[in-house]
C-alpha positions as CSV (number, residue, x, y, z in Angstrom):
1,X,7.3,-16.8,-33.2
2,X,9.0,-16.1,-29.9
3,X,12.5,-13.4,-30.1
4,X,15.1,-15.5,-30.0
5,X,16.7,-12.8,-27.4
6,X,14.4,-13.9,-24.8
7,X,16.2,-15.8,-22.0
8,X,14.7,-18.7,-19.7
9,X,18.1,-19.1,-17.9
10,X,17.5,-15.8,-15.5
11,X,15.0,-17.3,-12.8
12,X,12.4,-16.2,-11.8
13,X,11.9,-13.1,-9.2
14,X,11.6,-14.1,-6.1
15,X,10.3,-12.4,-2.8
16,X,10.7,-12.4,0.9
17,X,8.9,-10.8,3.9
18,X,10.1,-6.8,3.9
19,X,7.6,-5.8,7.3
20,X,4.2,-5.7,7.7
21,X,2.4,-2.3,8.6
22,X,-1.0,-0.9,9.6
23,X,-1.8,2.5,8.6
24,X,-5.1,3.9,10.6
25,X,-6.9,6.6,8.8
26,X,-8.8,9.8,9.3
27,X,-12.4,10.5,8.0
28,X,-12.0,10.5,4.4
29,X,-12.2,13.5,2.4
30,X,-14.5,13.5,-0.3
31,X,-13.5,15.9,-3.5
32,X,-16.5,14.6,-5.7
33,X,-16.3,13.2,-9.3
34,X,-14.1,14.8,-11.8
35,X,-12.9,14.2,-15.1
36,X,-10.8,11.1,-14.3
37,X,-13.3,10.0,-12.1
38,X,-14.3,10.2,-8.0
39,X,-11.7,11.6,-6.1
40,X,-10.9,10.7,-2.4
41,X,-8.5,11.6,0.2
42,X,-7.5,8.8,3.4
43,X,-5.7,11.0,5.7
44,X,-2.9,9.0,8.0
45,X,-3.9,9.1,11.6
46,X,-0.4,7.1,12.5
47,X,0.2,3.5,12.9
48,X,2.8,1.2,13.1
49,X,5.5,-1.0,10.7
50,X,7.7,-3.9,11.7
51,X,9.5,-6.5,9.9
52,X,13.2,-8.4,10.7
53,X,15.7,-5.6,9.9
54,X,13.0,-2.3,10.4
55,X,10.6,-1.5,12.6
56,X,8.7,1.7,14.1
57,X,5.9,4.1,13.4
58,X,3.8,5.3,10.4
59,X,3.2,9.1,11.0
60,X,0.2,11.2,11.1
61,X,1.3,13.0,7.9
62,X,0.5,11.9,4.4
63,X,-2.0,9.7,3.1
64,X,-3.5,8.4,0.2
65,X,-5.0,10.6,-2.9
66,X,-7.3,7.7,-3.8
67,X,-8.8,8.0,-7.7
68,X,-12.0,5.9,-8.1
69,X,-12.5,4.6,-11.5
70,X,-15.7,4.4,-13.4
71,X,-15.7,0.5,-13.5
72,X,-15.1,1.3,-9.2
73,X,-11.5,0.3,-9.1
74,X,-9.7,2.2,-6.3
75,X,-6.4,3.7,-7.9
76,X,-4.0,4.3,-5.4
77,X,-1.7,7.5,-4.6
78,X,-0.1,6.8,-1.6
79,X,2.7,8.8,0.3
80,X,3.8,8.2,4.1
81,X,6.4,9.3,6.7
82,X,7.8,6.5,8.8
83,X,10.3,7.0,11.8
84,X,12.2,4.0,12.5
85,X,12.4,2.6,16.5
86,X,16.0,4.6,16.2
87,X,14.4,8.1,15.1
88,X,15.4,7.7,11.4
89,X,13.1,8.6,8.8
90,X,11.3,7.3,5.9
91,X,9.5,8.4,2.8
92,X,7.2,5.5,1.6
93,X,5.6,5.9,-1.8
94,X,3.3,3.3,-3.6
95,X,0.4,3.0,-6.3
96,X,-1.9,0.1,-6.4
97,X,-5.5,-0.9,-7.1
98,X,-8.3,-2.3,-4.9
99,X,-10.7,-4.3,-7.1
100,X,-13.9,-5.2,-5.2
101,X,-16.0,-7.5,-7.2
102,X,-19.6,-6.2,-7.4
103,X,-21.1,-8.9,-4.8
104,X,-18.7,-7.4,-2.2
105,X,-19.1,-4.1,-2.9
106,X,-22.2,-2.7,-0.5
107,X,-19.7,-4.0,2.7
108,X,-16.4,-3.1,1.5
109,X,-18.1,0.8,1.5
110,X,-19.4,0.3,4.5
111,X,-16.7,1.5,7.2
112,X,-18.3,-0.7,10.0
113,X,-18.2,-3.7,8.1
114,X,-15.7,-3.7,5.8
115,X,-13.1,-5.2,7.8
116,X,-15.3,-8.1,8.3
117,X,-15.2,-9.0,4.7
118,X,-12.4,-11.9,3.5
119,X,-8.7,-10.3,2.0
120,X,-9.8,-13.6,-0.7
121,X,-12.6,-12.2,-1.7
122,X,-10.5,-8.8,-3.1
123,X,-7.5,-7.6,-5.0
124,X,-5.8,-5.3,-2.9
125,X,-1.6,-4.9,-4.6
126,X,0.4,-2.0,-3.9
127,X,4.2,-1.5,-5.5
128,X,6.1,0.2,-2.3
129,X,9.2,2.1,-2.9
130,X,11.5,3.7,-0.1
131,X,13.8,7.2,0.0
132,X,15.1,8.1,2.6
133,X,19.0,10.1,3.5
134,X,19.6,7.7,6.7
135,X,22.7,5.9,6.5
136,X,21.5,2.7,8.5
137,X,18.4,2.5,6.3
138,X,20.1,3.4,3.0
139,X,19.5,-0.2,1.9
140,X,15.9,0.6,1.4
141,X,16.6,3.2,-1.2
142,X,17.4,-0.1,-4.0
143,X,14.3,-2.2,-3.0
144,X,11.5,-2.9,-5.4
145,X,8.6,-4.3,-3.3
146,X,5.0,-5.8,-3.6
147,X,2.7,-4.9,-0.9
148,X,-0.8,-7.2,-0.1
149,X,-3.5,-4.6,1.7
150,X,-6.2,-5.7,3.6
151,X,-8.6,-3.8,5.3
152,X,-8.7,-3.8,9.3
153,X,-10.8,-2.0,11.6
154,X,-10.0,1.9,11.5
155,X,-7.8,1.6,8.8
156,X,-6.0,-0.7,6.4
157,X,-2.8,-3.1,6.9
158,X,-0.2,-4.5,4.2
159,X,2.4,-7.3,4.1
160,X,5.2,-6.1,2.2
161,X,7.6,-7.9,0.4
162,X,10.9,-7.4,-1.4
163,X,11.8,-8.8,-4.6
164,X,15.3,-10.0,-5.2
């Protein structure tokens, strides 16, 4: 029996292009298998963000603390530095999880070829949340926003988007 406090009169969320961004990464760092499972580091070498109301550079700070499961989902533990075109910073923060179905999964470990291999044919979602103490870039602070990764060469890019 459905509660009758549930509401269908809210709508539903909807979204709208935030920026896209490529982050290109360092070798990875590889701390071995633990007790939650194979634990990997993807250093940020730079890059670059731009959307309609922000644009600039992803720093060579940060990166992602990537946890790979026993079943070979990548868990995602991702923290950047951004500075806007106008020299403001940014402190991006986002989980996610790459799932690679098991016919995919000899190329998409494969740095030279994973690239290559169709966005389709993965599940790459990332939940990106901003902080940062600018005044012109405040705005960000309130977002909630769903990232879609791909992987390009060198590194790996994302289209973000904001819910409203």
């Amino acid at each position: 029996m459905r509660d009758p406090r549930v509401r269908d009169d809210i709508g539903a969320a909807e979204t709208s292009r935030l920026l896209d961004m490529v982050v290109d990464l360092e070798p990875q760092l590889d701390f071995g298998r633990g007790p939650l499972g194979r634990r990997v580091f993807f250093g940020s070498a730079g890059g670059s963000f731009e959307g309609p109301a922000v644009r600039g550079d992803v720093l060579p700070v940060g990166g992602d603390w990537t946890l790979f499961r026993s079943d070979g989902v990548m868990t995602l533990d991702v923290r950047l530095a951004l500075r806007t075109h106008d020299g403001d910073l940014l402190h991006l923060t986002y989980g996610g999880r790459l799932v690679t179905p098991p016919e995919q999964a000899g190329d998409l470990a494969d740095p030279a070829r994973r690239h290559l291999v169709d966005p389709a044919r993965y599940y790459f979602r990332t939940n990106p949340l901003f902080e940062t103490g600018s005044t012109r870039y405040a705005w960000l602070n309130d977002l909630v926003c769903v990232g879609t990764g791909y992987l390009v060469e060198g590194g790996i890019a994302y289209r973000v988007d904001q819910v409203r």
